[in-house]
Structure formats: C-alpha cells, structure tokens
C-alpha positions in Angstrom: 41.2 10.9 49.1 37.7 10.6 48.3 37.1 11.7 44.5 33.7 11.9 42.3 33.5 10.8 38.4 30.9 12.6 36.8 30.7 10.8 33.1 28.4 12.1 30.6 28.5 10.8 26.6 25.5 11.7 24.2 25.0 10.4 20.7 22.3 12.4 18.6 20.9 11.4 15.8 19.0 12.9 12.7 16.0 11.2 13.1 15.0 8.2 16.0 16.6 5.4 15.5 16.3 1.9 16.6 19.2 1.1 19.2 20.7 -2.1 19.4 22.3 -3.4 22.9 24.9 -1.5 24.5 28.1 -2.9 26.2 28.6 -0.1 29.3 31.9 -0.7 31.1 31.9 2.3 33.8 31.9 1.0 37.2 35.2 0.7 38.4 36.5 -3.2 39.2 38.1 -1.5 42.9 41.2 -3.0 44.2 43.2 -2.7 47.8 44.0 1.3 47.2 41.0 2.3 45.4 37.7 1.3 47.3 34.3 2.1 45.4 31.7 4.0 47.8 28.7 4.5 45.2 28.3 4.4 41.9 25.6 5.0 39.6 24.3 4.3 35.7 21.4 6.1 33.6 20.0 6.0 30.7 18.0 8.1 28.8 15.7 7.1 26.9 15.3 4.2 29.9 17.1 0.8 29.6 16.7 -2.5 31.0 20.3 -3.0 32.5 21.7 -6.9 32.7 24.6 -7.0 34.8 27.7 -9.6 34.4 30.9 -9.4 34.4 33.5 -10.7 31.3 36.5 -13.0 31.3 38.5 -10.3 33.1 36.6 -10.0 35.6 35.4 -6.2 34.4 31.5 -5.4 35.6 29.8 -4.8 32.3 26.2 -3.5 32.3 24.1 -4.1 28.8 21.5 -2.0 28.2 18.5 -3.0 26.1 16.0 -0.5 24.4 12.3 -0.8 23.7 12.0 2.3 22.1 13.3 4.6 18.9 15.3 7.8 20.2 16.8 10.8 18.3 19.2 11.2 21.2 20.6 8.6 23.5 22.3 9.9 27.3 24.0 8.1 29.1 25.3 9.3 32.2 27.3 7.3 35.1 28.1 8.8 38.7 31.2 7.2 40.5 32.2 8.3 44.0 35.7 6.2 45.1 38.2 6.2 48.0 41.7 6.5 46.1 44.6 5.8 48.6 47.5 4.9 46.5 50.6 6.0 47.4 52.5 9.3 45.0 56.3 6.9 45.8 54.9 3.6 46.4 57.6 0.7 47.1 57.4 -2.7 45.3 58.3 -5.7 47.0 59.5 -7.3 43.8 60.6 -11.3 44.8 64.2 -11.4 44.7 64.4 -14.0 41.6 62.7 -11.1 39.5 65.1 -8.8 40.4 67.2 -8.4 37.5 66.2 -8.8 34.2 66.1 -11.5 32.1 64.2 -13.5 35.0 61.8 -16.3 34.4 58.2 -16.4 35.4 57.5 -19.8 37.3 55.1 -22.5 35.7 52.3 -20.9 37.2 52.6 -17.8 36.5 53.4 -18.3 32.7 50.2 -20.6 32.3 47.9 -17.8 34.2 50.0 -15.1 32.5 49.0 -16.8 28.9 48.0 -14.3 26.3 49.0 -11.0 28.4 52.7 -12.0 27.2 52.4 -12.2 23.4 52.6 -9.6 21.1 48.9 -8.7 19.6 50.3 -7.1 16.6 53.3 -8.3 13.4 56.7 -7.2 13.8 58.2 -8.8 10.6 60.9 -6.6 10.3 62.2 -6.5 13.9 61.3 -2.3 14.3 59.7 -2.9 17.7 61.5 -5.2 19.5 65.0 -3.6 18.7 63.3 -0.2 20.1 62.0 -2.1 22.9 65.7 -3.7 23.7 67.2 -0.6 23.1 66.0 0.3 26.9 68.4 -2.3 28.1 71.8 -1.4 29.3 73.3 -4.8 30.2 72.1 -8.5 30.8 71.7 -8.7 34.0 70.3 -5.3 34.7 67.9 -4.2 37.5 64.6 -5.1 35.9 62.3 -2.0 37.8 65.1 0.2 36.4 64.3 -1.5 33.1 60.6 -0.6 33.3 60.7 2.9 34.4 63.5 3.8 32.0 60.9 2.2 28.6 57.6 3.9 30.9 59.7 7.4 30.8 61.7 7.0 27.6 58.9 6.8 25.1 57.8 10.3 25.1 60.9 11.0 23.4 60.1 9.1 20.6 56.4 10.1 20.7 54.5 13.1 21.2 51.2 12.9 23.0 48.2 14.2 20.7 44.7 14.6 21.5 43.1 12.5 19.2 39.4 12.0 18.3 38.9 9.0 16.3 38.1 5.3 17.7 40.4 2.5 17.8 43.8 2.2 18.6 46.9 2.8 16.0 49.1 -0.4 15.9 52.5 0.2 17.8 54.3 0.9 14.4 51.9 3.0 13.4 52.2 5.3 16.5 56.4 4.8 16.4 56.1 6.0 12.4 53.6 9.0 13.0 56.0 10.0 16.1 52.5 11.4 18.0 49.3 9.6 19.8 46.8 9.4 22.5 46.8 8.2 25.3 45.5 4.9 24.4 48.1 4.6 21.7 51.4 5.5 23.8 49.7 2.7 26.4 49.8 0.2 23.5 53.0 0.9 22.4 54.9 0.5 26.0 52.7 -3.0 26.2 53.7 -4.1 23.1 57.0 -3.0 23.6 57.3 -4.6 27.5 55.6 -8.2 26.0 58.5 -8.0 23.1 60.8 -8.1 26.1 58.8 -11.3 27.9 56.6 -9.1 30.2 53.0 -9.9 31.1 51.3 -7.1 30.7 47.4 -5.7 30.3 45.9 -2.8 29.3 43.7 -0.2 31.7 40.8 2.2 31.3 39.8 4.6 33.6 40.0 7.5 34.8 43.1 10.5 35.5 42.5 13.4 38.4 45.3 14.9 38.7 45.5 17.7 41.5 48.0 20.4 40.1 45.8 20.4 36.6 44.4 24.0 35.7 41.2 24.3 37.7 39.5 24.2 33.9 40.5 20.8 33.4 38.3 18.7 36.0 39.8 15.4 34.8 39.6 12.6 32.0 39.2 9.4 30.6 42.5 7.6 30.2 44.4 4.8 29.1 47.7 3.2 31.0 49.3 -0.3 31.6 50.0 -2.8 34.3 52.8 -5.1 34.5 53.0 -8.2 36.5 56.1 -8.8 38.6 56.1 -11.7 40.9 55.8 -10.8 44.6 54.8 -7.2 43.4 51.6 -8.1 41.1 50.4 -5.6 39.0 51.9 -2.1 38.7 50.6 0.8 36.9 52.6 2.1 34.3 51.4 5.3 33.0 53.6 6.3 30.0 51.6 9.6 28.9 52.9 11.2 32.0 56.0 9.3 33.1 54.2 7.9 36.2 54.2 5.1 38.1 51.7 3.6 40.3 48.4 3.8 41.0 48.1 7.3 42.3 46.0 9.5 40.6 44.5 7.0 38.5 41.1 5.1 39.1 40.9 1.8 37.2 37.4 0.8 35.1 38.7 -2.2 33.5 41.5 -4.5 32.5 41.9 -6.4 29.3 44.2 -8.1 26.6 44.0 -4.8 24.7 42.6 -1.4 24.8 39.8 -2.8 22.2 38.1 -4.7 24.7 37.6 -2.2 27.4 35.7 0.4 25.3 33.3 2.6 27.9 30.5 2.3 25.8 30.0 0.2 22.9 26.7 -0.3 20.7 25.3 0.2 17.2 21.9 1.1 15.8 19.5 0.5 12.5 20.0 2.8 10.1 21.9 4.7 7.6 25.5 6.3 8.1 23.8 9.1 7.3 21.9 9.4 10.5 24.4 9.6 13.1 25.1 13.3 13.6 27.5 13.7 17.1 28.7 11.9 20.1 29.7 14.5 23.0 31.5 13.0 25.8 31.9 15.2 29.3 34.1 13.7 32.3 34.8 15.6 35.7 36.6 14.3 38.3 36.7 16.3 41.5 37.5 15.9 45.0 34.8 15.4 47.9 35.0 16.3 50.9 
C-alpha cells in the first residue's frame, strides 16, 4: 500500500525573533516492508538544510536561519510503500524461544544501552509489574511479549496529552493515563526490567478503519529484538503487533531523542505565542 504523510507544524511568535538551528527528524529511515518513494522538507522563512545522520542511524536535517521571523513553517511531504504484513510470523531462533533465554556475546555487546533501564526503580514498583506478566519459568517468550504489549492498557488509560517530554514509567503507572509516547515508555521500561533489548520509535499511524475525520497521526511505539526475528514492533496504545499500519521516522534509546523537530530562539518566554501541528496520512493510488 502506497500511503502519503502530509506534516505541517507552525510556531508563531509575538514579534520576529532570531531562530537558532533546528534538529528536523521527518524522513523516514525505510526498512524491508516500508520502502520510501519521495519525500520532501520546507521551510518557511527559507533554511539552509545540512543533512547527516546520528548514532542511530536516523536522517536528521538541521536547518540554519539568516533571518528574524514572527512565524516559522515547516512542512515535510512523505510518500512510502508500506507492505507489512496485518498477522506477520516471526522466525524467532529456537534458543529464544522460551523465556528466560540468553542473548549471545554479540548480541549483548551490540544490544548495550537498549537493555538497561533509563529511569530509578528503588522500590521495586516496576519490575514486579513487569514480572507480574510471567506465568511460569520457562514460558513461551512471544507469549510473554504480547501478553505485557496487550496487558498494559488495563492498568493505563490512553490520554491525549499536549505537553512535551515524556512522564517517567512510575509516573504514568501512578496517574493510571498517558500518551502515546508515555504507554511506549512504560512497556520499554518494563520489557528492559525483564532483560529485553528494546528501542523506542517515532512515526507515523494510518490506520484504515479510522473515522474518515481522522486522516492519521504522529505516534510513538517500541521494538524489541529477538534473535533470528530482529526487531518487532510493539505497539502498546493499540494492542498491536508488527509493522502494519505504522511507518517508522526514527529509532533511539528513548523517546527524547527522536523529537520531530527540535530548536530554540532569542528571546523572552513571553514571545512564543503557539505551535500548531497538522499530520494527514492518506492512501494513493
């Protein structure tokens, strides 16, 4: 299925303002099921563009201003081929199978910081949640997964919420409600408390039995690395798993570091009025 992101955000201003450099991660990275036909970035008032890409091998454009603006646009166009599968299979390797398994030399070096826990659990809270989800040692460890992936909605309601950042783990278990982003945190926490490698993943949702008002989003999932599998997309806002439906931006340590757009500019508090953020995603033909 061919599918068109249309991604508009607008900051205004109270009077122009001197923009620093902005960090623009809206290209999508691709993979073997989602294939990226065009794509496009503008900015208005004009930038100069540098492209590069950052430890995770996310593209990142940074745009650099010459001028002062009382209203900054920027609007990215992204036409991909999405051909993941709605009941995909996983060809797990057998010695991953059940759960505990151990990752191989390898793997645990590469795997590094994607298994250990970003935030404090001094009192235990999280990881007893997290083992909670497991019925026996052995036990089948996609069984595992898909039980935490579909079991944490009932311990947390999804929320639209405004506000940047990410609530910590506890915060979102205590308040019983948050985003997106926040329920993805959560399950990777929750899966790296268990020994999981796991990485967070920005994108984008279409989802074809949506009203025909809601075009698509911005979201916020997980992957988890199984040997023999590699990574699959865990999508704990909606009880879904794999790919389908979901077009990947970028991949990072945390949700933090995979911000669409990130920049600052000189000047008071007082002079930042609104940001506006508009996101379709639509079928082509």
């Amino acid at each position: 299925m061919k599918l068109k992101v249309h991604h508009r955000t607008t900051y205004r201003y109270a009077r122009p303002v001197a923009l620093q450099p902005h960090r623009m991660m809206l290209c999508s990275r691709g993979s073997h099921d989602v294939v990226v036909v065009a794509n496009s970035l503008v900015c208005s008032p004009d930038a100069q563009l540098d492209w590069t890409q950052d430890v995770f091998g996310n593209l990142i454009a940074m745009g650099i201003f010459s001028e002062p603006t009382a209203e900054l646009v920027v609007t990215s166009e992204l036409t991909v081929e999405q051909s993941a599968m709605a009941w995909p299979v996983f060809r797990i390797a057998p010695e991953a199978h059940s759960f505990p398994f151990e990752y191989s030399h390898d793997d645990l070096a590469d795997l590094g910081a994607f298994r250990i826990p970003e935030h404090g659990d001094p009192e235990g809270r999280l990881e007893a949640w997290a083992r909670a989800f497991v019925r026996g040692a052995p036990t089948d460890t996609l069984s595992l997964l898909k039980d935490l992936n579909a079991g944490i909605l009932d311990s947390v309601a999804y929320r639209v919420r405004d506000e940047e950042g990410t609530q910590t783990p506890l915060e979102t278990l205590a308040l019983g409600s948050g985003s997106c982003r926040d329920i993805s945190a959560l399950f990777i926490e929750a899966v790296r408390h268990l020994g999981f490698g796991a990485r967070a993943v920005s994108g984008y949702l279409f989802d074809a039995q949506a009203p025909a008002d809601d075009p698509g989003s911005t979201h916020a999932w997980a992957e988890i690395y199984l040997p023999g599998a590699g990574w699959i997309a865990f999508d704990p806002t909606h009880r879904r798993l794999g790919g389908a439906s979901l077009i990947p931006v970028a991949v990072a340590r945390s949700n933090r570091q995979i911000m669409p757009i990130v920049g600052s500019y000189v000047g008071t508090p007082e002079d930042f009025l609104a940001m506006d953020v508009a996101v379709s995603v639509t079928p082509e033909a």
